[in-house]
PDB file of N, CA, C and O in Angstrom, chain B, residues numbered from 101:
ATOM      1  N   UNK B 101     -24.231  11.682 -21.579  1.00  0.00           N
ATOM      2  CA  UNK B 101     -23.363  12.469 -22.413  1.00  0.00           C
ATOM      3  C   UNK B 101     -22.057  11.751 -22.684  1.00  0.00           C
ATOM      4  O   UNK B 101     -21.716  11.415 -23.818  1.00  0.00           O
ATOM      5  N   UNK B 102     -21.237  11.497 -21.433  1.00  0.00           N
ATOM      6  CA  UNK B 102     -20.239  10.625 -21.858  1.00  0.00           C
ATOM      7  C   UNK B 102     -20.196   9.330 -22.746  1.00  0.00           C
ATOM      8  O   UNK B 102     -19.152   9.051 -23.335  1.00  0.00           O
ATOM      9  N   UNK B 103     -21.627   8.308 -22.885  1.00  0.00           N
ATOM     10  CA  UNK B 103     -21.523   8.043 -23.818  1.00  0.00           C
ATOM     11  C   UNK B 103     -21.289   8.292 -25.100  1.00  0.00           C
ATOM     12  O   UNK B 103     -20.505   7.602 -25.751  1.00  0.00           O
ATOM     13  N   UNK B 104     -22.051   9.471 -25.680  1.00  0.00           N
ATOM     14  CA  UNK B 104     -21.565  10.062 -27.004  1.00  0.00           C
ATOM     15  C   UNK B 104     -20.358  10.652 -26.960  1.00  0.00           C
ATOM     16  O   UNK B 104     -20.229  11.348 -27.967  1.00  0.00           O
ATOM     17  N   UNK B 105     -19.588  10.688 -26.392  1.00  0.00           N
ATOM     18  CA  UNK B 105     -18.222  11.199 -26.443  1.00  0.00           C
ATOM     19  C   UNK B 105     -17.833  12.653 -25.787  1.00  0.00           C
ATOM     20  O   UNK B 105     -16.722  13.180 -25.847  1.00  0.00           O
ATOM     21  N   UNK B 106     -19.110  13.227 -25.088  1.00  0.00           N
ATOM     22  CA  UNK B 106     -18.884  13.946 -24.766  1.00  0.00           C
ATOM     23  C   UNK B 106     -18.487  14.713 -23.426  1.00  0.00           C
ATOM     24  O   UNK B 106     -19.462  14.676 -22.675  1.00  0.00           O
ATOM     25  N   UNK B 107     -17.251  15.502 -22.755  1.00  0.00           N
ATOM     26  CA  UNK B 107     -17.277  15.775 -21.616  1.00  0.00           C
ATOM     27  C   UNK B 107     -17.201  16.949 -21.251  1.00  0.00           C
ATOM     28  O   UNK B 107     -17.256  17.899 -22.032  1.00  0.00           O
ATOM     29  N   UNK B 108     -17.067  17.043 -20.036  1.00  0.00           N
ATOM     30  CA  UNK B 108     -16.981  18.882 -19.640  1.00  0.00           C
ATOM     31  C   UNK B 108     -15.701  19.290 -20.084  1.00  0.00           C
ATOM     32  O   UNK B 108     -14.754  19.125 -19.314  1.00  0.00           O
ATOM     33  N   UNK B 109     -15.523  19.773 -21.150  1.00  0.00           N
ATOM     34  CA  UNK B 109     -13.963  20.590 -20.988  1.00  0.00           C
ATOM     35  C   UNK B 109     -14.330  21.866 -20.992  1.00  0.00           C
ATOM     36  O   UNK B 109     -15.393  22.390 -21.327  1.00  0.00           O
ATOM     37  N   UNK B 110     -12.872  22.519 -20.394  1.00  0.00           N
ATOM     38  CA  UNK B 110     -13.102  24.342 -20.218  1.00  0.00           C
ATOM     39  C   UNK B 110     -13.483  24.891 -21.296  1.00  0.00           C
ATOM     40  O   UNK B 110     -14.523  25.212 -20.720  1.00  0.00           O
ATOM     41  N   UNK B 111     -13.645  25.356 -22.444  1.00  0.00           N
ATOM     42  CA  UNK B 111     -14.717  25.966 -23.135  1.00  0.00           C
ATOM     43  C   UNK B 111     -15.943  25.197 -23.528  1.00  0.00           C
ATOM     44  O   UNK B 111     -16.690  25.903 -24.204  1.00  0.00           O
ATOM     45  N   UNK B 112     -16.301  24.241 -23.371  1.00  0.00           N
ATOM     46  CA  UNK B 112     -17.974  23.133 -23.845  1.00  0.00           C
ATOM     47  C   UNK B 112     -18.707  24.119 -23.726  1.00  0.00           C
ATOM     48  O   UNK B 112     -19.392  24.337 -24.725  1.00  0.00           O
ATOM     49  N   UNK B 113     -18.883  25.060 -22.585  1.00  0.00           N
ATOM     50  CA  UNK B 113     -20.287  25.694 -22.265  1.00  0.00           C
ATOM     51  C   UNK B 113     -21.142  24.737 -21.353  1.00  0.00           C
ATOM     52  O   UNK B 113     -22.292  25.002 -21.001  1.00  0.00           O
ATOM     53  N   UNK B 114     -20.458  23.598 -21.012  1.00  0.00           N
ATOM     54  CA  UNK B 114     -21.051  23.332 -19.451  1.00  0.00           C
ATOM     55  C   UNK B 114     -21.018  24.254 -18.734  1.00  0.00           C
ATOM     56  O   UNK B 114     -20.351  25.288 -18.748  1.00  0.00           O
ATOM     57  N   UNK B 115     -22.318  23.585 -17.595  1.00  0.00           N
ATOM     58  CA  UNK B 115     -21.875  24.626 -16.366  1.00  0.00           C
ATOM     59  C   UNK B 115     -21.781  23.882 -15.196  1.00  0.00           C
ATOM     60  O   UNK B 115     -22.720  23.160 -14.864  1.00  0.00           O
ATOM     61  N   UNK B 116     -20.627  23.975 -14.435  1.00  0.00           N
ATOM     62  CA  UNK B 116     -20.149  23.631 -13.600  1.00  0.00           C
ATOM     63  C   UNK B 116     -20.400  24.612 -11.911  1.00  0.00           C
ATOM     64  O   UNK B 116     -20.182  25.822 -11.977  1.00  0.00           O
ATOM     65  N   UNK B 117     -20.709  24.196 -10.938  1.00  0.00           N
ATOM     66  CA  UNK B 117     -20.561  24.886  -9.519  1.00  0.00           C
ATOM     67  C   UNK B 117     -19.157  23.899  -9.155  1.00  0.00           C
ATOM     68  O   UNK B 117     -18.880  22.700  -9.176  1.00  0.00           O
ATOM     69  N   UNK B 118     -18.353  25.420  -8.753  1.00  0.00           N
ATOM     70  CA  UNK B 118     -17.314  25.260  -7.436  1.00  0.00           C
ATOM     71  C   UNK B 118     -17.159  25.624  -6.196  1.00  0.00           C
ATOM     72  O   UNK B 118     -17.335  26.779  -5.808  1.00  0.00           O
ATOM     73  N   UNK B 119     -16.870  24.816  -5.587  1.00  0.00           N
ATOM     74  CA  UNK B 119     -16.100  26.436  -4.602  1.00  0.00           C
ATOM     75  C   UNK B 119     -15.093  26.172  -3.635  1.00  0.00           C
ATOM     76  O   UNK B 119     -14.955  25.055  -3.138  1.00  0.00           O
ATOM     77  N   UNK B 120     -14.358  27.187  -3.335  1.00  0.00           N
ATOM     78  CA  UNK B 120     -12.686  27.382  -3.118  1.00  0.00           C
ATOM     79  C   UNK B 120     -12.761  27.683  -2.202  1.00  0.00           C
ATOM     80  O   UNK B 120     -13.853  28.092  -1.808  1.00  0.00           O
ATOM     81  N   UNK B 121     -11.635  27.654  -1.333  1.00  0.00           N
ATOM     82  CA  UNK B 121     -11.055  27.944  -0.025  1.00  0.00           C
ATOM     83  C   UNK B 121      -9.631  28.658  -0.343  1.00  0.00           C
ATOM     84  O   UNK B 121      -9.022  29.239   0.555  1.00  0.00           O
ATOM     85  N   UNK B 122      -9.141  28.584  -1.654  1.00  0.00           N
ATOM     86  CA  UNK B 122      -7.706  28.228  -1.812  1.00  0.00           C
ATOM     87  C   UNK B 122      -7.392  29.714  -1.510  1.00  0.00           C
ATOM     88  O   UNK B 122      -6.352  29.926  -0.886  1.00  0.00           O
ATOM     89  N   UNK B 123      -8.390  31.094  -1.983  1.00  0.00           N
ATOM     90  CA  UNK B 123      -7.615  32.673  -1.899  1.00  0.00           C
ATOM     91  C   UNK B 123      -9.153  33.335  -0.676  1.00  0.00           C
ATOM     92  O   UNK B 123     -10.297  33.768  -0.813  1.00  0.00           O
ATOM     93  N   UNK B 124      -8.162  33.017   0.463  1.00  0.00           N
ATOM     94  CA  UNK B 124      -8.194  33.814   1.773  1.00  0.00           C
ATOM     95  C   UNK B 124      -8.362  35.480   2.004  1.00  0.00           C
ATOM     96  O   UNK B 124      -7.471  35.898   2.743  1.00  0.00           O
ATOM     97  N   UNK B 125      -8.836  36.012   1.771  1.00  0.00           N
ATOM     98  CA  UNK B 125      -8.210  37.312   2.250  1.00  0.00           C
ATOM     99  C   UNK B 125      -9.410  38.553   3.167  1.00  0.00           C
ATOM    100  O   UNK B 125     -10.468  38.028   3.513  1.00  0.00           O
ATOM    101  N   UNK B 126      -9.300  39.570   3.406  1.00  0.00           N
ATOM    102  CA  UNK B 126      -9.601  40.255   4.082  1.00  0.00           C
ATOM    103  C   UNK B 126      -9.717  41.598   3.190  1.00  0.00           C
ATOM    104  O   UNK B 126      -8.779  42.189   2.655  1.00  0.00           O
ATOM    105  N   UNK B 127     -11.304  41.996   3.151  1.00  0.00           N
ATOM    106  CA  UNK B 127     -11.723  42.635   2.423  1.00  0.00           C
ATOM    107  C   UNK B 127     -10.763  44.490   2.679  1.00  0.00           C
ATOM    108  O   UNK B 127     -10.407  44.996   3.743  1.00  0.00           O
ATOM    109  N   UNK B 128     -10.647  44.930   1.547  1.00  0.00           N
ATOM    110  CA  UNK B 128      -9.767  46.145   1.864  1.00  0.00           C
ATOM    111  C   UNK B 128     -10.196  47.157   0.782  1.00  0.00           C
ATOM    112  O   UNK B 128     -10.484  46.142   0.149  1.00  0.00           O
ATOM    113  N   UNK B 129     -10.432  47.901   0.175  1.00  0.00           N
ATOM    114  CA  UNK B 129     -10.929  48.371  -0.748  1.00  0.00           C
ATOM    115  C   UNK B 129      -9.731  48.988  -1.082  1.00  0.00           C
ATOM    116  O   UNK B 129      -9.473  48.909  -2.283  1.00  0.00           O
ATOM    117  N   UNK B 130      -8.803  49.661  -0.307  1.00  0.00           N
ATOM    118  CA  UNK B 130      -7.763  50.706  -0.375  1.00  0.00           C
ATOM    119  C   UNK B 130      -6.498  49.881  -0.831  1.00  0.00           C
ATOM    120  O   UNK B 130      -5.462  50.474  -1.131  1.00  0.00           O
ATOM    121  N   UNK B 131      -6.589  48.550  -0.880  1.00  0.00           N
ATOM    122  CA  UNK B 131      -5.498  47.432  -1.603  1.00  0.00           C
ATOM    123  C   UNK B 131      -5.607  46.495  -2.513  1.00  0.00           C
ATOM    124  O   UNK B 131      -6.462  45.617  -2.399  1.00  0.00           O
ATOM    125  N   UNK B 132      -4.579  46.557  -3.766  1.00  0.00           N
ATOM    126  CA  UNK B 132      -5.247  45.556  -4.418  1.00  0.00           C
ATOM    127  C   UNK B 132      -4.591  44.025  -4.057  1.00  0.00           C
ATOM    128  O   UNK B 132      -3.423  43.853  -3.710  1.00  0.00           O
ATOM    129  N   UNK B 133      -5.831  42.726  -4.255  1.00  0.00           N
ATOM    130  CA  UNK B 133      -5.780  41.564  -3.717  1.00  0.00           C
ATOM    131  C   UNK B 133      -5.289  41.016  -4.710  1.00  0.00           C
ATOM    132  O   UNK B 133      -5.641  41.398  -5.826  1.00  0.00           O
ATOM    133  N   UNK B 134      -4.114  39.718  -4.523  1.00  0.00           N
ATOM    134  CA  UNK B 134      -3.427  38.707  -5.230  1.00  0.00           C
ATOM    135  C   UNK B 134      -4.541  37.618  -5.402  1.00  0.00           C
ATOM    136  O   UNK B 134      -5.158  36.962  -4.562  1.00  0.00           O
ATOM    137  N   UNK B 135      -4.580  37.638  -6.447  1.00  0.00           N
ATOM    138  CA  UNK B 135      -5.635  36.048  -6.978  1.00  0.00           C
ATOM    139  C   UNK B 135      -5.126  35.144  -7.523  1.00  0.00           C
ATOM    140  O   UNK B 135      -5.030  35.287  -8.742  1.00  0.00           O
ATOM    141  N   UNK B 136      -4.656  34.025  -7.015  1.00  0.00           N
ATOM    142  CA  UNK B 136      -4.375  32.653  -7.192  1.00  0.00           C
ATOM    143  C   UNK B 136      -5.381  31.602  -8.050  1.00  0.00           C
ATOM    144  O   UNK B 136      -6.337  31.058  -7.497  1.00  0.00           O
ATOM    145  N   UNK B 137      -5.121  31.436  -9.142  1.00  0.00           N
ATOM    146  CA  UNK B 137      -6.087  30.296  -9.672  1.00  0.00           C
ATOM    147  C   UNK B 137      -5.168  28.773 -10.198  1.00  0.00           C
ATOM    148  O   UNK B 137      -3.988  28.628 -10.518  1.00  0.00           O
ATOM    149  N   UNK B 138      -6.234  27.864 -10.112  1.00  0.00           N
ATOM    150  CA  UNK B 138      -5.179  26.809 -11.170  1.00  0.00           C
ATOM    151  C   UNK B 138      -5.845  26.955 -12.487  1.00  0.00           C
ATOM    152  O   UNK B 138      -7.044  27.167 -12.668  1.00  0.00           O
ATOM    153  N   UNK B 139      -5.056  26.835 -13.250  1.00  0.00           N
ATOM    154  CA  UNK B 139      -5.060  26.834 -15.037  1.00  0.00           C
ATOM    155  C   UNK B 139      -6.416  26.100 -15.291  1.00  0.00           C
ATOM    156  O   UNK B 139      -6.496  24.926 -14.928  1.00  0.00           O
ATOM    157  N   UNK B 140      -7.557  26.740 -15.924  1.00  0.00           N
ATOM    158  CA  UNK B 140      -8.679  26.294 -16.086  1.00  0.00           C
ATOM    159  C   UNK B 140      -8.490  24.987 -17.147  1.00  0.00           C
ATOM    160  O   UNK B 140      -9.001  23.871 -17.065  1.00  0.00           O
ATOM    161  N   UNK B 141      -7.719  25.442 -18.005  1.00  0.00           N
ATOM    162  CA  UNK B 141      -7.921  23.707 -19.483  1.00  0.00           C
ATOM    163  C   UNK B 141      -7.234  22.471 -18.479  1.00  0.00           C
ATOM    164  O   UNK B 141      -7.670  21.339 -18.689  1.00  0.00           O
ATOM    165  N   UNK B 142      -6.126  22.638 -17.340  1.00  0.00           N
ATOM    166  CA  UNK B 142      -5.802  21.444 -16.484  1.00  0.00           C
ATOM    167  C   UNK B 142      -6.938  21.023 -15.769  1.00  0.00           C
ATOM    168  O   UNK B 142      -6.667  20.298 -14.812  1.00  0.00           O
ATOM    169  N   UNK B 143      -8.505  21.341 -16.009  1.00  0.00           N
ATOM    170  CA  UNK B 143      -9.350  20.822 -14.922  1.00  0.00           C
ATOM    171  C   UNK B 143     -10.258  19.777 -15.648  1.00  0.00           C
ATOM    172  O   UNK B 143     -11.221  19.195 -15.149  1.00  0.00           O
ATOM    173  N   UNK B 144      -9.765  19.644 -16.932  1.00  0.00           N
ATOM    174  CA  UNK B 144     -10.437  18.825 -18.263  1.00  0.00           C
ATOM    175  C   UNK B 144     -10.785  17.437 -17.444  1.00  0.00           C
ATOM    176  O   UNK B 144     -11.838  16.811 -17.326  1.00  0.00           O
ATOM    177  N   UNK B 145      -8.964  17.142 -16.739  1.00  0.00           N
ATOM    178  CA  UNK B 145      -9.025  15.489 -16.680  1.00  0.00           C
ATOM    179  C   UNK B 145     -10.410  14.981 -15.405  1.00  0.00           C
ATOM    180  O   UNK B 145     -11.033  13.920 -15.378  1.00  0.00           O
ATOM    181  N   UNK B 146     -10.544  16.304 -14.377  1.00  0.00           N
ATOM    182  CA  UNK B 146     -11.384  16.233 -12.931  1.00  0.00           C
ATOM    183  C   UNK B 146     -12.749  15.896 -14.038  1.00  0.00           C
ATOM    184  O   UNK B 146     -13.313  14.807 -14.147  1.00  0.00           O
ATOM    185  N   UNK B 147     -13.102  17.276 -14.861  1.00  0.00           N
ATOM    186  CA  UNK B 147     -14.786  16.711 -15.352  1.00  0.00           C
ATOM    187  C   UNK B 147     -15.061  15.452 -15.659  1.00  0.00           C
ATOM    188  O   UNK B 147     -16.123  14.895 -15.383  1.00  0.00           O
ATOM    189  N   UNK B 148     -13.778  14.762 -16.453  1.00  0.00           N
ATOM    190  CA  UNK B 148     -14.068  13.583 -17.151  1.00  0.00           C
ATOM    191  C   UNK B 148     -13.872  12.443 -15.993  1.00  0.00           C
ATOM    192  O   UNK B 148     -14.479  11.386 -16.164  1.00  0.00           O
ATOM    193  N   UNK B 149     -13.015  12.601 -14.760  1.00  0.00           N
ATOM    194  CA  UNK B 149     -13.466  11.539 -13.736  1.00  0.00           C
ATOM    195  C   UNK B 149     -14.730  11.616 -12.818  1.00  0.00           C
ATOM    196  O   UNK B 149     -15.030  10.684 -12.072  1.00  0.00           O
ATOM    197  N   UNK B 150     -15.666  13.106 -12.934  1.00  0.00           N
ATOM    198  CA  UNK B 150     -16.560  13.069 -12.365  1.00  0.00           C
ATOM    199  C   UNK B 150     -17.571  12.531 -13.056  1.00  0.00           C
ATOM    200  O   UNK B 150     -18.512  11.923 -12.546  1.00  0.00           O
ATOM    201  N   UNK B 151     -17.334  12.828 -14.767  1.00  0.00           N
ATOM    202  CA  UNK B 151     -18.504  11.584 -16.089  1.00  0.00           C
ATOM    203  C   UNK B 151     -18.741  10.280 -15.204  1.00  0.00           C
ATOM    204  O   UNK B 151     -19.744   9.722 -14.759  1.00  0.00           O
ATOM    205  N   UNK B 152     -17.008   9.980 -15.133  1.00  0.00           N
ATOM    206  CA  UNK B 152     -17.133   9.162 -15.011  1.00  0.00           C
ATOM    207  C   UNK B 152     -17.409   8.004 -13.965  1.00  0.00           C
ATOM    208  O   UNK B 152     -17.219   6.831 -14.286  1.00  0.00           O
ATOM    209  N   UNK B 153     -17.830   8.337 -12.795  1.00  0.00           N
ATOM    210  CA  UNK B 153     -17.876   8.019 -11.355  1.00  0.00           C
ATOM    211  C   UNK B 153     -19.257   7.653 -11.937  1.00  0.00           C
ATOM    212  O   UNK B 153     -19.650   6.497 -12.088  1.00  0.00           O
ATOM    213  N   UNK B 154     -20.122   9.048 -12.323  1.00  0.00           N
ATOM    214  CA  UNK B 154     -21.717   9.162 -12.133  1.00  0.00           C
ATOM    215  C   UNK B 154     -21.972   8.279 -13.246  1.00  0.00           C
ATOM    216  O   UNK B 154     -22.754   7.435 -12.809  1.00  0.00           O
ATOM    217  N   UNK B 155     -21.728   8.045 -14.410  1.00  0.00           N
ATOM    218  CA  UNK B 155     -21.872   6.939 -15.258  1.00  0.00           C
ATOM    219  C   UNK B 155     -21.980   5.874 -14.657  1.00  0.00           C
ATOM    220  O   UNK B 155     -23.104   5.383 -14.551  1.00  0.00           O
ATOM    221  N   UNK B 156     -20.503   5.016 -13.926  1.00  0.00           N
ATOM    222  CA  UNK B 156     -20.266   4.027 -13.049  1.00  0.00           C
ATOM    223  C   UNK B 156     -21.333   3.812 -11.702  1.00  0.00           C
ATOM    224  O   UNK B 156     -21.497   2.731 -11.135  1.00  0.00           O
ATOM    225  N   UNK B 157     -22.070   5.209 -11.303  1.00  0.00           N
ATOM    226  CA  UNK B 157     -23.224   4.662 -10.393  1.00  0.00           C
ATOM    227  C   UNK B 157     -24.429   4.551 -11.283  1.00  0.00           C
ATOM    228  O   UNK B 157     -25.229   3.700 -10.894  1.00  0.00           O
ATOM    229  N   UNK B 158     -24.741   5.152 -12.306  1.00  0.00           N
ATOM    230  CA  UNK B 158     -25.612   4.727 -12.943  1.00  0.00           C
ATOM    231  C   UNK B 158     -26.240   3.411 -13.319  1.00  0.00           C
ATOM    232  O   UNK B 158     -27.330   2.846 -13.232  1.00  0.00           O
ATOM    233  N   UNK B 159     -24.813   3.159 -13.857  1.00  0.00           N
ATOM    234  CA  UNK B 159     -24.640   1.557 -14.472  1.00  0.00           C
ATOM    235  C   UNK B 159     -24.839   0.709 -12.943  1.00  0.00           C
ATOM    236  O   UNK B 159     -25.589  -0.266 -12.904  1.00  0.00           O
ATOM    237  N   UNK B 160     -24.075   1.191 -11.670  1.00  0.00           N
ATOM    238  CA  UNK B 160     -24.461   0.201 -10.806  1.00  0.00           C
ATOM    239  C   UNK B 160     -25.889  -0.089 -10.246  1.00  0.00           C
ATOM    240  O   UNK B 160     -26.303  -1.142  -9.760  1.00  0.00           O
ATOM    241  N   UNK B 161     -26.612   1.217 -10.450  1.00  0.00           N
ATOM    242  CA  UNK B 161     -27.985   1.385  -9.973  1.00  0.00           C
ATOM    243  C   UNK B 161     -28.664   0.307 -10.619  1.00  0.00           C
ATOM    244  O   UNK B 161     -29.161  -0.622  -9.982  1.00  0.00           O
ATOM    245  N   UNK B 162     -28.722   0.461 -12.634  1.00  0.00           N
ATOM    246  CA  UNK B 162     -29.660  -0.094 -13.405  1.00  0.00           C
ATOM    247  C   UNK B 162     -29.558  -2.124 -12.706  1.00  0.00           C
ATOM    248  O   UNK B 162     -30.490  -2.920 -12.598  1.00  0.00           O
ATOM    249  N   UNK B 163     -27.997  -2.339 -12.368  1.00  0.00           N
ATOM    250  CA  UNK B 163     -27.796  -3.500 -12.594  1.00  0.00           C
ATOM    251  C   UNK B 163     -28.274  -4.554 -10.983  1.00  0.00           C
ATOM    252  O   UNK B 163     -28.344  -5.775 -10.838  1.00  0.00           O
ATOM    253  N   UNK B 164     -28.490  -3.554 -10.129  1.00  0.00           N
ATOM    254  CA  UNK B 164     -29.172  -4.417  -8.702  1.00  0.00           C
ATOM    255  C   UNK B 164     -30.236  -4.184  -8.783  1.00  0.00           C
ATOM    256  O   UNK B 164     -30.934  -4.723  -7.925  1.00  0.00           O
ATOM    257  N   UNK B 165     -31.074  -3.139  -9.984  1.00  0.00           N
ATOM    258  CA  UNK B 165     -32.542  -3.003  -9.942  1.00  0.00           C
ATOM    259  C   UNK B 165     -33.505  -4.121  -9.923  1.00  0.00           C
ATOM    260  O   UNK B 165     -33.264  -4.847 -10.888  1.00  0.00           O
ATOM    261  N   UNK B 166     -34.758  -4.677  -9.038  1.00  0.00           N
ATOM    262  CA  UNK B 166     -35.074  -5.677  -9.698  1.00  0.00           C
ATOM    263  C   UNK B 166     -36.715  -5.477  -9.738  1.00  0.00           C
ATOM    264  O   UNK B 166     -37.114  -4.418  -9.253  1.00  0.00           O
ATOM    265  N   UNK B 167     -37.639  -6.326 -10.233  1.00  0.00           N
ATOM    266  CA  UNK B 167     -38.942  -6.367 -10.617  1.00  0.00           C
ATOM    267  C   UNK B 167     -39.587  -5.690  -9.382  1.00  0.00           C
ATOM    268  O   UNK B 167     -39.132  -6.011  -8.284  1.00  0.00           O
ATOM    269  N   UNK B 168     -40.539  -4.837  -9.435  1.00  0.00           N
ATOM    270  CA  UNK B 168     -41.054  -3.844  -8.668  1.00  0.00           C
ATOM    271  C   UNK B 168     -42.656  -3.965  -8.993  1.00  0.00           C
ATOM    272  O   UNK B 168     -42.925  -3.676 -10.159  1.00  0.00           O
ATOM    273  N   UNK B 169     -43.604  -4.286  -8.292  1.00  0.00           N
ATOM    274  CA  UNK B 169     -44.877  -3.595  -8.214  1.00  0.00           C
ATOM    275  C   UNK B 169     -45.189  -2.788  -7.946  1.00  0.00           C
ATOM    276  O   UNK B 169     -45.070  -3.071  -6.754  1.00  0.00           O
ATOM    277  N   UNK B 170     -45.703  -1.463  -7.913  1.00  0.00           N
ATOM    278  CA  UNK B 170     -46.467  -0.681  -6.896  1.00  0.00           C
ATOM    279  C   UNK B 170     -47.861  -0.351  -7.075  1.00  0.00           C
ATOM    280  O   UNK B 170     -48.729  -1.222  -7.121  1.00  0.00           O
ATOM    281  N   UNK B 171     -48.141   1.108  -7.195  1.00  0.00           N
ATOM    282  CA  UNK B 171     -49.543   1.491  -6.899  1.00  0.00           C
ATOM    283  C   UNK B 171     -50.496   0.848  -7.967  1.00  0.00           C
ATOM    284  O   UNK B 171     -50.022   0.661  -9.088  1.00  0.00           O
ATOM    285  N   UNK B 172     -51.865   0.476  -7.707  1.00  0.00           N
ATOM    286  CA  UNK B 172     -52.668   0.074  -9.028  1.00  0.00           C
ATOM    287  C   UNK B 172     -51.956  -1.043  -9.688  1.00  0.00           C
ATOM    288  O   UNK B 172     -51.890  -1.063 -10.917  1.00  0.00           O
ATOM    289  N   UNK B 173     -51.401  -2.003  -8.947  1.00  0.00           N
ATOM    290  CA  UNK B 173     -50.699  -3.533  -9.619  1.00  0.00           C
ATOM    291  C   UNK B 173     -49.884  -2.679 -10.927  1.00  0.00           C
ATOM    292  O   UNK B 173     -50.035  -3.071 -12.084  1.00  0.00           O
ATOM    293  N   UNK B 174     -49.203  -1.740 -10.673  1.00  0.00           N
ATOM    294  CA  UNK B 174     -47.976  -1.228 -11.893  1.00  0.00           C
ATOM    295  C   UNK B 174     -46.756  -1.940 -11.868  1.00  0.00           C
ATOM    296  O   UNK B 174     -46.113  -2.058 -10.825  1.00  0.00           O
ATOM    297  N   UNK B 175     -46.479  -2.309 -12.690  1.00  0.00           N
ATOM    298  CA  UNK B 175     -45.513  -3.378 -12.837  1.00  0.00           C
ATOM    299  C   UNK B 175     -44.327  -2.619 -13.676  1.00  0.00           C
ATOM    300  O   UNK B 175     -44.577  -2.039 -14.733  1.00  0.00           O
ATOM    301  N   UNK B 176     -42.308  -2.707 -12.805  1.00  0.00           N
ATOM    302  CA  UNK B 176     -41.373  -2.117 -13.138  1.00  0.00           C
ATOM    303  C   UNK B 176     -40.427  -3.736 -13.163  1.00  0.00           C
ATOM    304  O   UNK B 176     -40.183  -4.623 -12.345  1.00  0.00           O
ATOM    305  N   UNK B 177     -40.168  -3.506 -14.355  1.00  0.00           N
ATOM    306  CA  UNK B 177     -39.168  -4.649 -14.480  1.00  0.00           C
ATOM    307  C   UNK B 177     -38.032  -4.582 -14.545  1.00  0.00           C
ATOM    308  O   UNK B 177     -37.580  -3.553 -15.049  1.00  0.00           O
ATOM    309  N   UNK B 178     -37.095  -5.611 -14.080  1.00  0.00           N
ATOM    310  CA  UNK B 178     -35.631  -5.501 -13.932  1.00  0.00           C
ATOM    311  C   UNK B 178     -34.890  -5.696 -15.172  1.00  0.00           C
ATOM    312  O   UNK B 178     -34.845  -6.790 -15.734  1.00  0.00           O
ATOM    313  N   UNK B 179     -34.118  -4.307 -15.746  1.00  0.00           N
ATOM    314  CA  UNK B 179     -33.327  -5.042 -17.296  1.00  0.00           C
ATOM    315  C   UNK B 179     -32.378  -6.515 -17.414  1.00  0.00           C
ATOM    316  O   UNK B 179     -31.502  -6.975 -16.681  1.00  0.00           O
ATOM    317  N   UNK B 180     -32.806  -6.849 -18.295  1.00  0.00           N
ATOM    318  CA  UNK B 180     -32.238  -8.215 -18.608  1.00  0.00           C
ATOM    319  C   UNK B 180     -30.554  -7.496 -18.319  1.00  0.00           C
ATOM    320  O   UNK B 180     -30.111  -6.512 -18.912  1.00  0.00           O
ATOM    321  N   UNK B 181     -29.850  -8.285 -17.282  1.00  0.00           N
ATOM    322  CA  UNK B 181     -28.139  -8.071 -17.226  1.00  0.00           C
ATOM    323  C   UNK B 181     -27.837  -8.942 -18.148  1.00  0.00           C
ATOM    324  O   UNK B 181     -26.661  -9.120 -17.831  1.00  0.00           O
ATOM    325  N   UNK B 182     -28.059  -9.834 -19.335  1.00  0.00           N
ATOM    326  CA  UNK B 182     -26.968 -10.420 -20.455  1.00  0.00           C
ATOM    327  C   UNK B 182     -27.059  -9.461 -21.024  1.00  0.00           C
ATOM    328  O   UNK B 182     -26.064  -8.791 -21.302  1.00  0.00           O
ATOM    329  N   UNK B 183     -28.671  -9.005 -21.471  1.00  0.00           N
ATOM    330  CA  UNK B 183     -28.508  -8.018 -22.934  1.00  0.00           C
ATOM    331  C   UNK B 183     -28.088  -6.904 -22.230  1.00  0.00           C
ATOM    332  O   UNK B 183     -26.959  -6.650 -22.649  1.00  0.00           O
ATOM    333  N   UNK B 184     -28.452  -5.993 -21.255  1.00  0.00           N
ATOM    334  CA  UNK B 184     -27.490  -5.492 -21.032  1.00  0.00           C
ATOM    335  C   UNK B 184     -26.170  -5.087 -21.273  1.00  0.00           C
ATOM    336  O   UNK B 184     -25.758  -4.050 -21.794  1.00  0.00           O
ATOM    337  N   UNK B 185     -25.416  -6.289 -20.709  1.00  0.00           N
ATOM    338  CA  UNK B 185     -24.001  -6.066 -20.947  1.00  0.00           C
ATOM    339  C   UNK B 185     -23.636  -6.239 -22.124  1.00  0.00           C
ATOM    340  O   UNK B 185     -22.546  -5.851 -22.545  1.00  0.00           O
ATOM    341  N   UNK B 186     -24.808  -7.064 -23.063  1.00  0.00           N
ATOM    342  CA  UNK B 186     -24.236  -6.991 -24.275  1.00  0.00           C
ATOM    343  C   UNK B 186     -23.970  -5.534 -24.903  1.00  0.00           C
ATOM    344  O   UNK B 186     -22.919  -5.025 -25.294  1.00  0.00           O
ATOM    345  N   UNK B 187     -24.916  -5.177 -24.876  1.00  0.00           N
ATOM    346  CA  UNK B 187     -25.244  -3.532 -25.357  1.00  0.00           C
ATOM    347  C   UNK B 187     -24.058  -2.534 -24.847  1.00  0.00           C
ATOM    348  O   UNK B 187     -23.603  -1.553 -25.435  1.00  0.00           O
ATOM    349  N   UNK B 188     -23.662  -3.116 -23.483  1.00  0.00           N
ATOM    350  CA  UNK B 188     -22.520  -1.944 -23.338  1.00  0.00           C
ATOM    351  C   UNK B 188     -21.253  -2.202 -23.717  1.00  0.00           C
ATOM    352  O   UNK B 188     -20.420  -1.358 -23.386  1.00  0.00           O
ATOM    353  N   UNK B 189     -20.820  -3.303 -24.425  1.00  0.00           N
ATOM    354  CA  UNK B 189     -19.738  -3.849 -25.110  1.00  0.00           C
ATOM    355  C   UNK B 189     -19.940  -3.267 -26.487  1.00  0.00           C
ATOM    356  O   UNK B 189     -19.151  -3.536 -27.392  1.00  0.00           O
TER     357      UNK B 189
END
């Protein structure tokens, strides 16, 4: 996705799992509870460093991959790293 330009921002309609520690409290029915959040559109810049980590292992995966046989003499070959890198320039 991040290749095409695209990332998680707060309205995309990604879906994202979190989860918080940050609002503590003790269930009360008879009180109402203070809810603390941080500003959902400030969480734009986190999606786009998490693109971008998993991109960056991607790319590291494809590039130590190398020629593989397995079952029934099946043959997995290692991508050429020039054209490669050409392609990602």
């Amino acid at each position: 996705m991040s290749q095409l330009g695209a990332i998680g921002e707060e309205s995309s309609g990604d879906f994202f799992l979190t989860f918080s520690i940050g609002n503590q409290y003790t269930y009360d029915e008879e009180n109402i509870t203070t809810l603390s959040m941080f500003p959902s559109e400030q969480l734009d810049s986190i999606f786009e460093g998490v693109i971008e980590a998993v991109k960056e292992s991607i790319l590291n995966s494809m590039y130590i991959a190398e020629t593989i046989q397995g079952n029934k003499q099946r043959q997995v070959h290692a991508l050429p790293l020039d054209r490669l890198s050409e392609i990602l320039k």
